[in-house]
N, CA, C and O atoms as CSV, one atom per row, in Angstrom:
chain,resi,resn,atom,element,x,y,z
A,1,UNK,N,N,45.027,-51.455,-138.325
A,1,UNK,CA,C,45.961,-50.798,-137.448
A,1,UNK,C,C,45.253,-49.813,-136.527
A,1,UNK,O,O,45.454,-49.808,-135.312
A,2,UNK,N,N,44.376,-48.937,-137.173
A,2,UNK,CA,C,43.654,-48.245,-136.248
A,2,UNK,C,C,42.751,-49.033,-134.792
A,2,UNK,O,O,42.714,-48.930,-133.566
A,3,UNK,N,N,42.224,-49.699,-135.708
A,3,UNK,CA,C,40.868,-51.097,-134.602
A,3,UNK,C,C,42.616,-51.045,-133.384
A,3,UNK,O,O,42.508,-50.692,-132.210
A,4,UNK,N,N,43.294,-51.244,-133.678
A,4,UNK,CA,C,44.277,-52.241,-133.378
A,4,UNK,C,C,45.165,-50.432,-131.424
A,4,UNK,O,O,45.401,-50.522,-130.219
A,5,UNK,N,N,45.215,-49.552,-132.247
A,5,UNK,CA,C,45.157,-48.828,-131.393
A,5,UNK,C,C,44.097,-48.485,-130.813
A,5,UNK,O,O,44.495,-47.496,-130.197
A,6,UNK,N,N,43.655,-48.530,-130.713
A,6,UNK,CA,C,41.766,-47.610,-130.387
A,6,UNK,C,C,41.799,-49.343,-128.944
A,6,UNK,O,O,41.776,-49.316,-127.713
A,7,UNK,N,N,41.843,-50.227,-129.660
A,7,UNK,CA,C,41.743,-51.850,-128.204
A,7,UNK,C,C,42.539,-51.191,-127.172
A,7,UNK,O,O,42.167,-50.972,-126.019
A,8,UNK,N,N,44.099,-50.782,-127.885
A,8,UNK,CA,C,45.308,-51.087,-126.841
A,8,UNK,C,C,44.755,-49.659,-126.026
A,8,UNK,O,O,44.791,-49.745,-124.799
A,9,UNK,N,N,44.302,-48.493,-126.542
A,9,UNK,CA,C,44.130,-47.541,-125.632
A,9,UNK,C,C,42.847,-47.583,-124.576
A,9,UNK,O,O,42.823,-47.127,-123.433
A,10,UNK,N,N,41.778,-48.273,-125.304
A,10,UNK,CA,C,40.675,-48.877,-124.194
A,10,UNK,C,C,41.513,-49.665,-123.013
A,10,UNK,O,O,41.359,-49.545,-121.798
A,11,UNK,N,N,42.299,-50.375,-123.613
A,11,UNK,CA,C,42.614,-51.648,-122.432
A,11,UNK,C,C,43.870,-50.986,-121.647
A,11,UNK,O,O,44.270,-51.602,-120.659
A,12,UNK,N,N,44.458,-49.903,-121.970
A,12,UNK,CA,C,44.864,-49.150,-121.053
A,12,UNK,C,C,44.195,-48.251,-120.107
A,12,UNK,O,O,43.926,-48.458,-118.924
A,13,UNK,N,N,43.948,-47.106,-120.910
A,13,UNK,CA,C,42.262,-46.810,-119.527
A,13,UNK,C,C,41.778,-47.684,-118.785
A,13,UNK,O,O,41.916,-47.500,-117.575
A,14,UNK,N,N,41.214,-48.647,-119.150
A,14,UNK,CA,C,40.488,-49.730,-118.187
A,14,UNK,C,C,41.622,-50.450,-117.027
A,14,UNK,O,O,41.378,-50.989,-115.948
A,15,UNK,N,N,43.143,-50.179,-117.835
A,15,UNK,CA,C,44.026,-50.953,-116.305
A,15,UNK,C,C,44.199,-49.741,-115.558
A,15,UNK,O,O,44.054,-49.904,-114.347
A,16,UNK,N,N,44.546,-48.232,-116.035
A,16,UNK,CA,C,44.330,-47.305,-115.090
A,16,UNK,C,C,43.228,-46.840,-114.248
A,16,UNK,O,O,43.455,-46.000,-113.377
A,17,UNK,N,N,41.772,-47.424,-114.474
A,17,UNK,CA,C,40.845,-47.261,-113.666
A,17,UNK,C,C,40.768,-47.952,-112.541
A,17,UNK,O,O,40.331,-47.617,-111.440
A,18,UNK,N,N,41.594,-49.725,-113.201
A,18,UNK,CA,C,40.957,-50.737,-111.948
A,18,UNK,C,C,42.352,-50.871,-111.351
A,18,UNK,O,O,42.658,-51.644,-110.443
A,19,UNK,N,N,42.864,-50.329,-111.749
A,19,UNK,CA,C,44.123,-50.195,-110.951
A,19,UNK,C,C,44.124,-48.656,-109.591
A,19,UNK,O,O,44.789,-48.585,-108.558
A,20,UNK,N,N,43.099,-47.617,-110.173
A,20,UNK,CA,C,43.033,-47.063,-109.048
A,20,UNK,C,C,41.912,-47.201,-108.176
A,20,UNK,O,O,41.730,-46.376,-107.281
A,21,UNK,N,N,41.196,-48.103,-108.342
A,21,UNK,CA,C,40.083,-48.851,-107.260
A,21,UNK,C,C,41.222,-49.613,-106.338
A,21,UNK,O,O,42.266,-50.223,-106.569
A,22,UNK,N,N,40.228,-49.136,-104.818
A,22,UNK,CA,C,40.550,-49.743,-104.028
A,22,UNK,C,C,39.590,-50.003,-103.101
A,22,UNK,O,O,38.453,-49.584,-103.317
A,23,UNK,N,N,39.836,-50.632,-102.082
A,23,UNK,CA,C,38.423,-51.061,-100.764
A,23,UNK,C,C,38.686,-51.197,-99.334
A,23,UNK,O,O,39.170,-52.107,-98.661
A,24,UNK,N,N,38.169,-49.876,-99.022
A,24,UNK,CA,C,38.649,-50.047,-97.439
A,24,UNK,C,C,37.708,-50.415,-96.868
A,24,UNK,O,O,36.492,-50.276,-96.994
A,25,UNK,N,N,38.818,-51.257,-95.750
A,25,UNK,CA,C,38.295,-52.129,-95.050
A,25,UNK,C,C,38.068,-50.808,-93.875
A,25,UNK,O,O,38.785,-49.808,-93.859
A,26,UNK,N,N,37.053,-51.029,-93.035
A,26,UNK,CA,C,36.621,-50.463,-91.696
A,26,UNK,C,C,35.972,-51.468,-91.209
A,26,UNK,O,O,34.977,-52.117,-91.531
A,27,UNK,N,N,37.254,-51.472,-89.782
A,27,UNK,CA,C,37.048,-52.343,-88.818
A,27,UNK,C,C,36.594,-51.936,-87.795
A,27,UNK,O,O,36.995,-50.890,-87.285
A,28,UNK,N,N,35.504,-52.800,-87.195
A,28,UNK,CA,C,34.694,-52.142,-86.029
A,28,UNK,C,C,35.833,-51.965,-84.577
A,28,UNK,O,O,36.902,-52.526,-84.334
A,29,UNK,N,N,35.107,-51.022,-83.874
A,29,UNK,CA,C,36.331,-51.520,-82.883
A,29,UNK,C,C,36.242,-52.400,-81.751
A,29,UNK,O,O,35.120,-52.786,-81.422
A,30,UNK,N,N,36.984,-52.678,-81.276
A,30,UNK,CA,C,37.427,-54.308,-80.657
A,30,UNK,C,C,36.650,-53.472,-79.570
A,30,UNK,O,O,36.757,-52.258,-79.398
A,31,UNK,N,N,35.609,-54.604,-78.660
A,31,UNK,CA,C,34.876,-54.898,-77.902
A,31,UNK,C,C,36.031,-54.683,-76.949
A,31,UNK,O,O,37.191,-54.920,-77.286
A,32,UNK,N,N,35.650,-54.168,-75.594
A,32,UNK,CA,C,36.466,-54.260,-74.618
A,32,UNK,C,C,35.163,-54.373,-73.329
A,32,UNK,O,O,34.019,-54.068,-73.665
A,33,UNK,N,N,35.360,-54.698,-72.283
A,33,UNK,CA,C,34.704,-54.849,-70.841
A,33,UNK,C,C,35.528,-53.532,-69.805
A,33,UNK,O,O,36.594,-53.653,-69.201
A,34,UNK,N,N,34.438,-52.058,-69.876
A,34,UNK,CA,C,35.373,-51.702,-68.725
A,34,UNK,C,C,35.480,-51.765,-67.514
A,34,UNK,O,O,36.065,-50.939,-66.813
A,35,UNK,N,N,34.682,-53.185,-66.984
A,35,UNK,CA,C,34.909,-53.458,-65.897
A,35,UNK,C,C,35.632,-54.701,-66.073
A,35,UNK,O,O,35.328,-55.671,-65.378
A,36,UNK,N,N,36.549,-54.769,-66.922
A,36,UNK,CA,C,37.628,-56.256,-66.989
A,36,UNK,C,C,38.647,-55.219,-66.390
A,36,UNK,O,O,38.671,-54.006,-66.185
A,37,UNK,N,N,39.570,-56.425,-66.189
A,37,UNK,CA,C,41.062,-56.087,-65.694
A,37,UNK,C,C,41.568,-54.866,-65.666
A,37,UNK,O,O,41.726,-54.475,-66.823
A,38,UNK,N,N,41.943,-53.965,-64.766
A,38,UNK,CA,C,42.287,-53.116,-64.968
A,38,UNK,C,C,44.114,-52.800,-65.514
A,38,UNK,O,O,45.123,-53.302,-65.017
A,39,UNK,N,N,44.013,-51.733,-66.761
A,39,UNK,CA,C,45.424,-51.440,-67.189
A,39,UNK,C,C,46.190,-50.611,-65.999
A,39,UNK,O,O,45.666,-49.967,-65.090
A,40,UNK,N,N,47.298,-50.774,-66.215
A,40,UNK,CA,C,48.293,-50.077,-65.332
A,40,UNK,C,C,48.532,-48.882,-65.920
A,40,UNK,O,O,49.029,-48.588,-67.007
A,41,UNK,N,N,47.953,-48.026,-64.731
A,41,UNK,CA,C,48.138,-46.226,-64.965
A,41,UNK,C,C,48.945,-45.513,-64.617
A,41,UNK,O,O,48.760,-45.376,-63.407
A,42,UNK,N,N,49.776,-44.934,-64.923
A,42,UNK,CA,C,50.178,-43.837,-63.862
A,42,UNK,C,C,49.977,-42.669,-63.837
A,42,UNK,O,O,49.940,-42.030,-64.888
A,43,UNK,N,N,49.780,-42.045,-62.545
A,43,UNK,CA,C,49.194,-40.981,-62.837
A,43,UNK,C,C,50.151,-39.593,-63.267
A,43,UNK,O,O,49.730,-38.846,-64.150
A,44,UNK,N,N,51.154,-39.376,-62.740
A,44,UNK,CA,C,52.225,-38.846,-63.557
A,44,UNK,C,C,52.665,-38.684,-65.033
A,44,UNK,O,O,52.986,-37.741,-65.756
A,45,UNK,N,N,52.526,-40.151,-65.169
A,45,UNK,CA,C,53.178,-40.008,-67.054
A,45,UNK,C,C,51.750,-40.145,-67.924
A,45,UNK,O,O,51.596,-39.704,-69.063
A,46,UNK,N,N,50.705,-40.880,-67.108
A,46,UNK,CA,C,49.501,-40.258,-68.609
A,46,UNK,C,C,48.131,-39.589,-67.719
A,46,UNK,O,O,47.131,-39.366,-68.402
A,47,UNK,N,N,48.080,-39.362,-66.662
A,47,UNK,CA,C,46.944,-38.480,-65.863
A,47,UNK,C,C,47.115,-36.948,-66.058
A,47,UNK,O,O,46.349,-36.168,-66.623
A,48,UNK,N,N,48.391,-36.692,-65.409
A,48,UNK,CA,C,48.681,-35.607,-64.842
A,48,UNK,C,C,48.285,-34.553,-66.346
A,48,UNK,O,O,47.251,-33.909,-66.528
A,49,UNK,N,N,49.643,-34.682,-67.382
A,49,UNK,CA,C,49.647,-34.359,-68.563
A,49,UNK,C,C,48.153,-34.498,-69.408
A,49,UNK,O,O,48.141,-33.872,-70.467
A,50,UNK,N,N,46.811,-35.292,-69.042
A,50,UNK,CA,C,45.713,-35.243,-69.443
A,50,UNK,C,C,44.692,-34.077,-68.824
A,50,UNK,O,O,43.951,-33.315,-69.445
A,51,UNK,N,N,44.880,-34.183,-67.587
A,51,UNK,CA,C,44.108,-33.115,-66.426
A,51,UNK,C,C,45.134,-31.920,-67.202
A,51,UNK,O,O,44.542,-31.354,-68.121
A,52,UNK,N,N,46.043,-31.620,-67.064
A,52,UNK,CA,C,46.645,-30.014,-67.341
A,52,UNK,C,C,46.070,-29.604,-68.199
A,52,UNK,O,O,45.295,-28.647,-68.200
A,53,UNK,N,N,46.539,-30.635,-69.489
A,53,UNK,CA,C,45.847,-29.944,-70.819
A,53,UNK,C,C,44.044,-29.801,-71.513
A,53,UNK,O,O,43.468,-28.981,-72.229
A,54,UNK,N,N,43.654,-31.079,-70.829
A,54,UNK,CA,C,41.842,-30.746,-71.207
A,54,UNK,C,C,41.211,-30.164,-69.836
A,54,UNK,O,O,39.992,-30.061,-69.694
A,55,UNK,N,N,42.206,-29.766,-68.769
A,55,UNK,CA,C,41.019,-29.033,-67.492
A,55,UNK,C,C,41.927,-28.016,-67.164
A,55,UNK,O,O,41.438,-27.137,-66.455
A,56,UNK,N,N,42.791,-27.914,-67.389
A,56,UNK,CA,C,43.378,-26.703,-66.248
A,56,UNK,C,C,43.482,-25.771,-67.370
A,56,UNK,O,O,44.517,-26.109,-67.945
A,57,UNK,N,N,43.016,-24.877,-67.930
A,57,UNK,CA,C,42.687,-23.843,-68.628
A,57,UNK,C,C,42.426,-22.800,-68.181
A,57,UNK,O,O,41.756,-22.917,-67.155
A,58,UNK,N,N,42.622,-21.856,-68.439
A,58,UNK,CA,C,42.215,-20.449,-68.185
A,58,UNK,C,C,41.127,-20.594,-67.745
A,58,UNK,O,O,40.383,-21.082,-68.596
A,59,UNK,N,N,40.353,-20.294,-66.233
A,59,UNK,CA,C,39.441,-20.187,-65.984
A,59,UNK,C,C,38.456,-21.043,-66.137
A,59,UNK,O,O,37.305,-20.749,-66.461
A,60,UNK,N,N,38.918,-22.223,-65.886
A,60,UNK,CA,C,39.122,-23.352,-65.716
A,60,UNK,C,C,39.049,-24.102,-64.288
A,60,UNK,O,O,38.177,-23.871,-63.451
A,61,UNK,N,N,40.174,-25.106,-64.124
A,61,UNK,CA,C,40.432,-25.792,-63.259
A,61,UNK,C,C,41.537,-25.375,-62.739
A,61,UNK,O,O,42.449,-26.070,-62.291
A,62,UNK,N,N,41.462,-24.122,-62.796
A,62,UNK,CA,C,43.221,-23.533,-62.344
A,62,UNK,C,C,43.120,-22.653,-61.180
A,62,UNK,O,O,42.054,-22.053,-61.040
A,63,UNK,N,N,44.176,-22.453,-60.209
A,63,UNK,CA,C,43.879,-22.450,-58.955
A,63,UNK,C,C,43.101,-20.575,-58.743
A,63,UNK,O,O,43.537,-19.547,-59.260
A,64,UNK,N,N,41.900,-20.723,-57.834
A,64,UNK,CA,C,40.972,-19.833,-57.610
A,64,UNK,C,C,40.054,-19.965,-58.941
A,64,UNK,O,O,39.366,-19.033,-59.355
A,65,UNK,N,N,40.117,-21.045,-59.466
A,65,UNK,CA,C,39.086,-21.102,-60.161
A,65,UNK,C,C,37.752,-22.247,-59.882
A,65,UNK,O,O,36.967,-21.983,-58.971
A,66,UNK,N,N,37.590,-23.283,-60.561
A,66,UNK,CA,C,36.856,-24.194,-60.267
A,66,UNK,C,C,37.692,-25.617,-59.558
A,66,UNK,O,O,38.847,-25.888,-59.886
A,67,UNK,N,N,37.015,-26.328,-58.694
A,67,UNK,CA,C,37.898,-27.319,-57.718
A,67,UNK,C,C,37.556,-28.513,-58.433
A,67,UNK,O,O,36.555,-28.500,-59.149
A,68,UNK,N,N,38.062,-29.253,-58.360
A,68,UNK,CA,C,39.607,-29.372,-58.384
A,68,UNK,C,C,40.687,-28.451,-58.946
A,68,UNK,O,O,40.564,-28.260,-60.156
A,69,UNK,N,N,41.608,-27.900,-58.422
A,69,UNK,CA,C,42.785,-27.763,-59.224
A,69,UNK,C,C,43.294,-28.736,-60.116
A,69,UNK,O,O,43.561,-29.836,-59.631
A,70,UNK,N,N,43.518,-28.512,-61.567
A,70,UNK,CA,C,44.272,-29.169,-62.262
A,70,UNK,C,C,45.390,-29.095,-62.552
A,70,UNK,O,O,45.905,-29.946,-63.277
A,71,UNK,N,N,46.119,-27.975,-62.025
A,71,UNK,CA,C,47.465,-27.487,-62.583
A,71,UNK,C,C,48.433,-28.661,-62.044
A,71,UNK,O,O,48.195,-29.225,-60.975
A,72,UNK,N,N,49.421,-28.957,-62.766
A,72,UNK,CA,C,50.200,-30.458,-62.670
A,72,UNK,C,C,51.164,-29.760,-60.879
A,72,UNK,O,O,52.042,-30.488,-60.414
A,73,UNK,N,N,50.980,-29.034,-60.484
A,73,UNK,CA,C,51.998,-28.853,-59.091
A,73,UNK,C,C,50.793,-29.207,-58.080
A,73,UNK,O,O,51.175,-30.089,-57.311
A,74,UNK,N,N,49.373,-28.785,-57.809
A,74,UNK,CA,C,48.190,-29.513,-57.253
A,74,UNK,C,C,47.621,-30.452,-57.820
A,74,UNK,O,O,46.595,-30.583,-57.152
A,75,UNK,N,N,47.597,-31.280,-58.698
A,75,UNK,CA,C,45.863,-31.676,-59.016
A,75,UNK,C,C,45.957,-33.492,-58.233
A,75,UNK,O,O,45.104,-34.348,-57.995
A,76,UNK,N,N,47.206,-33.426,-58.080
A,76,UNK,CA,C,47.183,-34.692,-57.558
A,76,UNK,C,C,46.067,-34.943,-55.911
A,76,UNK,O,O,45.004,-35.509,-55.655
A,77,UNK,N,N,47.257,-34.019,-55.026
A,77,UNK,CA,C,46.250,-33.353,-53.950
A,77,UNK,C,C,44.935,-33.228,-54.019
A,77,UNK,O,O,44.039,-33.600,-53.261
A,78,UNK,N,N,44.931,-32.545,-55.221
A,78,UNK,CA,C,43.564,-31.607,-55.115
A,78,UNK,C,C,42.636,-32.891,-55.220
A,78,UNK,O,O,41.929,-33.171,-54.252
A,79,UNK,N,N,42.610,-33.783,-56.504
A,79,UNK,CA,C,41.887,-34.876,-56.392
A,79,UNK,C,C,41.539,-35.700,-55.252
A,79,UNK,O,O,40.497,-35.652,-54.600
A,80,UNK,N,N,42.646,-36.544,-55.075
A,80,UNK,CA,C,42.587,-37.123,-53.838
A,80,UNK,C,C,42.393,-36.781,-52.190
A,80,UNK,O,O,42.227,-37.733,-51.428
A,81,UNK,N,N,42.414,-35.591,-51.733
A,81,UNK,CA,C,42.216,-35.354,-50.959
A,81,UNK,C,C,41.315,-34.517,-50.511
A,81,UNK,O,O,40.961,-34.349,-49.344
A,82,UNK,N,N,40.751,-33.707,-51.988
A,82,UNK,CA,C,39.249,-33.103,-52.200
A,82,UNK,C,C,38.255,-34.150,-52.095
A,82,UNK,O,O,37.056,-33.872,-52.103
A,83,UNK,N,N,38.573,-35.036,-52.022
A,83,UNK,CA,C,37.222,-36.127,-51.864
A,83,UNK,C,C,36.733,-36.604,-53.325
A,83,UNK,O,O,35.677,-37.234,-53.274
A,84,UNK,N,N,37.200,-36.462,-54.438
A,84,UNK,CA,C,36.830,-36.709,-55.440
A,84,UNK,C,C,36.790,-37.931,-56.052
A,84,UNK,O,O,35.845,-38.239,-56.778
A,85,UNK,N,N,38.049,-38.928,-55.761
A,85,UNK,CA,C,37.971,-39.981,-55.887
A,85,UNK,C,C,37.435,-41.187,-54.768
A,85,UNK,O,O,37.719,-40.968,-53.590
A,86,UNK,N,N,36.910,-42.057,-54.990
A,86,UNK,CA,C,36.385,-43.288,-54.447
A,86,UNK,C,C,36.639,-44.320,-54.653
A,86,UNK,O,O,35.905,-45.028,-55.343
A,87,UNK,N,N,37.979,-44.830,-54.019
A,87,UNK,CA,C,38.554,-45.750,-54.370
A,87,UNK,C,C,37.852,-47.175,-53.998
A,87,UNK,O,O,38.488,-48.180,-54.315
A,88,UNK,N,N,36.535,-47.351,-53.322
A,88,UNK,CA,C,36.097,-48.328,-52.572
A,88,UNK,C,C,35.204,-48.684,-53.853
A,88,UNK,O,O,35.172,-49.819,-54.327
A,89,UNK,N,N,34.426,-47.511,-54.405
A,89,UNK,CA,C,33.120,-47.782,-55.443
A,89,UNK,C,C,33.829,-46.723,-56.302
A,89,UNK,O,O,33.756,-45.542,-55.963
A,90,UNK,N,N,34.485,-47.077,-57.359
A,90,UNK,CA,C,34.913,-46.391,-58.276
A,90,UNK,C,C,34.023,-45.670,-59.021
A,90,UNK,O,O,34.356,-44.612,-59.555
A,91,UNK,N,N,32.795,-46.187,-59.126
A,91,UNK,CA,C,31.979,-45.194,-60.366
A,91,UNK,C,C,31.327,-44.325,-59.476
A,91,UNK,O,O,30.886,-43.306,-60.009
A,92,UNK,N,N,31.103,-44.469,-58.006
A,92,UNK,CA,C,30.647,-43.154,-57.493
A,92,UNK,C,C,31.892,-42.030,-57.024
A,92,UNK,O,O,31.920,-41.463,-55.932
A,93,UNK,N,N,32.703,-41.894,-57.906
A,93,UNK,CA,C,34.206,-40.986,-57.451
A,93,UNK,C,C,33.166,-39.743,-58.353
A,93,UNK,O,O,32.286,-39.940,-59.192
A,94,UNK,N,N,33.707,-38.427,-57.763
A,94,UNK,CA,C,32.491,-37.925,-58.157
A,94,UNK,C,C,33.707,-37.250,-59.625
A,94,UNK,O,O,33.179,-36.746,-60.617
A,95,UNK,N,N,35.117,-37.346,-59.538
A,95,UNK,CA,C,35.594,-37.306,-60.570
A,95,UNK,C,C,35.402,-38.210,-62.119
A,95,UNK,O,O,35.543,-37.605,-63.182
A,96,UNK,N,N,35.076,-39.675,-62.091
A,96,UNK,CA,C,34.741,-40.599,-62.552
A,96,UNK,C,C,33.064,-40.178,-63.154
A,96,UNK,O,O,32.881,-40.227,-64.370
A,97,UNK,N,N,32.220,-39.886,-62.481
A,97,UNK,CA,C,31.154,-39.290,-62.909
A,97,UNK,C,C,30.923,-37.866,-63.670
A,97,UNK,O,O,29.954,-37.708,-64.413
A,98,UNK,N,N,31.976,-36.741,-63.407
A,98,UNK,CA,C,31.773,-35.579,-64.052
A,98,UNK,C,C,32.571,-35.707,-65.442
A,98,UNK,O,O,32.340,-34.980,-66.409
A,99,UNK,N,N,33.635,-36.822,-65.417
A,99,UNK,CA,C,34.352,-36.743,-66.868
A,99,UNK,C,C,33.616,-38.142,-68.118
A,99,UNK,O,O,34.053,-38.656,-69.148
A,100,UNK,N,N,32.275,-38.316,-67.267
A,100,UNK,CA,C,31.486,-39.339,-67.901
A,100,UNK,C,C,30.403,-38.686,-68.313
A,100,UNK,O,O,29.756,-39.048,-69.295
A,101,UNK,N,N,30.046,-37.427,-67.425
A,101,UNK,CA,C,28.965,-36.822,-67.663
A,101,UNK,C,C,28.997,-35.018,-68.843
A,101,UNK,O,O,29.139,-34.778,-70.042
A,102,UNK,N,N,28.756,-34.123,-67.480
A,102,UNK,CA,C,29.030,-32.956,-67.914
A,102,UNK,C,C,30.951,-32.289,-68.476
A,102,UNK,O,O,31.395,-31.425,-69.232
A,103,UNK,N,N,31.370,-33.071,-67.781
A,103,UNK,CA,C,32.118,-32.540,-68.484
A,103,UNK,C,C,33.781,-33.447,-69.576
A,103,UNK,O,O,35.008,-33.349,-69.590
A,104,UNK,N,N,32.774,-34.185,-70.239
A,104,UNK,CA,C,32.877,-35.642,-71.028
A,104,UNK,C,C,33.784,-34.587,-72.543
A,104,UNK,O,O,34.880,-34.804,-73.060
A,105,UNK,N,N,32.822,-33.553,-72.834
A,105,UNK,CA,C,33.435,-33.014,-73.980
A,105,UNK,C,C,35.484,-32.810,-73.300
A,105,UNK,O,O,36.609,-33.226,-73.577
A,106,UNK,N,N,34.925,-32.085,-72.525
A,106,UNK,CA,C,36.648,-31.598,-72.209
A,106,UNK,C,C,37.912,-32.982,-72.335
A,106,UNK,O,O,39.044,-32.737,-72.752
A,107,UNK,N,N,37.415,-34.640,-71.836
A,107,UNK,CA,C,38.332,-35.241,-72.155
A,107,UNK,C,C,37.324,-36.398,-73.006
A,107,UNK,O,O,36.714,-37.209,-72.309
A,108,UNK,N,N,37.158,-36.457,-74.590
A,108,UNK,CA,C,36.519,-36.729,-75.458
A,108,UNK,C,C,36.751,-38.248,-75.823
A,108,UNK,O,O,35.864,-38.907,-76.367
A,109,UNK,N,N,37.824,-38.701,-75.540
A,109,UNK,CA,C,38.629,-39.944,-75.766
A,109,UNK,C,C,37.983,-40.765,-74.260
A,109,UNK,O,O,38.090,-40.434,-73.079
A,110,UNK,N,N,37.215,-42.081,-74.981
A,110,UNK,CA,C,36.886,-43.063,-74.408
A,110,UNK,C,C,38.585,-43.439,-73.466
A,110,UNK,O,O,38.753,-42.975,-72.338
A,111,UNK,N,N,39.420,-44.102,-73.992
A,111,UNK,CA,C,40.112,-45.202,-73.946
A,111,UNK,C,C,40.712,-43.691,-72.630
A,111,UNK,O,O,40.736,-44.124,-71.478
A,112,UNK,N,N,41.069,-42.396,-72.724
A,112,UNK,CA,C,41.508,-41.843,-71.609
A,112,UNK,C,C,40.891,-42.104,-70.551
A,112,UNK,O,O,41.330,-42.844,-69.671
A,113,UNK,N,N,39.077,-41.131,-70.508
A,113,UNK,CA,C,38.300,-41.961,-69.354
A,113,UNK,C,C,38.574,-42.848,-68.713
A,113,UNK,O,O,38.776,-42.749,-67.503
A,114,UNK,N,N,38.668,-44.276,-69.579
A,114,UNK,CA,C,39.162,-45.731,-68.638
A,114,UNK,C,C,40.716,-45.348,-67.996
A,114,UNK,O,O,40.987,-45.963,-66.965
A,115,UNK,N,N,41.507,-44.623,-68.381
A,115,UNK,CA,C,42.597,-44.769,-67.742
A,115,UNK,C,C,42.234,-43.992,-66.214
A,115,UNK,O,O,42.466,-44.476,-65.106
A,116,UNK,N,N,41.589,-42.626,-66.509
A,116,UNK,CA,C,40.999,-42.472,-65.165
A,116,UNK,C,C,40.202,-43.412,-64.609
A,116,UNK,O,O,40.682,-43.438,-63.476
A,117,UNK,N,N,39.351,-44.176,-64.605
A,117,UNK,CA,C,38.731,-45.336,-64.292
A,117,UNK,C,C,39.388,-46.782,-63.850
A,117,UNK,O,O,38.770,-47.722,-63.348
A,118,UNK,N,N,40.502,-46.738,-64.095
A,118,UNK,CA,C,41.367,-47.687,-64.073
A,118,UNK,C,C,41.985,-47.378,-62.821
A,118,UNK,O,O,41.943,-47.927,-61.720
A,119,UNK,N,N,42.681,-46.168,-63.344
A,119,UNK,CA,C,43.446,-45.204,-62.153
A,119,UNK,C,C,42.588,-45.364,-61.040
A,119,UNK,O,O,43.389,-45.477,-60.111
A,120,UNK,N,N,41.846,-45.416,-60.729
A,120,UNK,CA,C,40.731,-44.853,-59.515
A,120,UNK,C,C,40.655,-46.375,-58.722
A,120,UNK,O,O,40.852,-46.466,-57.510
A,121,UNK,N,N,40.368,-47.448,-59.516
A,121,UNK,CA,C,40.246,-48.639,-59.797
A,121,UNK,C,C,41.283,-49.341,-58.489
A,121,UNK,O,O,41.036,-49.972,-57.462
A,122,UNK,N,N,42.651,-48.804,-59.216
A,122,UNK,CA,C,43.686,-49.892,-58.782
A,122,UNK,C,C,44.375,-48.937,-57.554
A,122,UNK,O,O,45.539,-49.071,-57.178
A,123,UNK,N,N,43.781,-48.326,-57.218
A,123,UNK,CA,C,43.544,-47.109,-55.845
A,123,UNK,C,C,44.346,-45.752,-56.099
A,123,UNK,O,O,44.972,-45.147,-55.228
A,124,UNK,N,N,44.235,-45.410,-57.308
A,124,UNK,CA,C,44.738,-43.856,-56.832
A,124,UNK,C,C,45.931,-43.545,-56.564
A,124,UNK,O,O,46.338,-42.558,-55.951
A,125,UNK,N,N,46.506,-44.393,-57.026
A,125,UNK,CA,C,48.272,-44.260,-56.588
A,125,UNK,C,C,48.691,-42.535,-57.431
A,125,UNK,O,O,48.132,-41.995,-58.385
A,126,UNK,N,N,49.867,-42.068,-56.596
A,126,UNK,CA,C,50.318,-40.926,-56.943
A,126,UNK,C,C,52.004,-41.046,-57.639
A,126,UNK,O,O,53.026,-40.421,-57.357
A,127,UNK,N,N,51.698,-42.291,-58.790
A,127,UNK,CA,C,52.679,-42.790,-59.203
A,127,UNK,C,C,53.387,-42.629,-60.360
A,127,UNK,O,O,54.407,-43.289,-60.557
């Protein structure tokens, strides 16, 4: 009887161990081309709200501060008509280059970048 408890409590432990094993999967992430097709941006519902919050900061990108203005009542202007974008050669927009380069930390997210890149891409609409 003892042998007989002493099994059943091993073979319980052992289903509570392999019962809390598990195996995650990590999936690489999906290959993309960012010079394939460009996604549809707008700059209103996912630009604007990106520029306010990672550039227009206190002393910042906010007006009398550093140019572009980012504040969501200029930055549309301010972009496009500061000369910043290049809608002919998109990667020489000198906006496209500073959020690739120096100032890459402020918007950290790949997949945003491309939406500016995209944006720039499919000309800059103020849409």
């Amino acid at each position: 009887m003892k042998k007989l408890l002493i099994y059943t409590g091993l073979i319980t432990a052992i289903g509570f161990v392999l019962s809390g094993c598990y195996k995650d999967i990590i999936l690489p992430d999906a290959a993309f081309d960012p010079d394939g097709p460009p996604q549809a941006v707008s700059y209103n519902t996912d630009l604007k709200p990106l520029f306010n919050s990672s550039c227009a900061k206190v002393g910042c990108h906010v007006s009398g501060a550093h140019q572009p203005y980012m504040t969501v009542d200029v930055s549309y202007n301010q972009i496009v008509n500061g000369g910043f974008v290049n809608t002919i050669i998109p990667k020489e927009s000198i906006l496209y280059q500073k959020i690739n380069g120096e100032m890459k930390d402020y918007i950290p997210s790949a997949a945003d970048r491309q939406k500016v890149y995209d944006w720039i891409r499919t000309g800059a609409l103020n849409n």
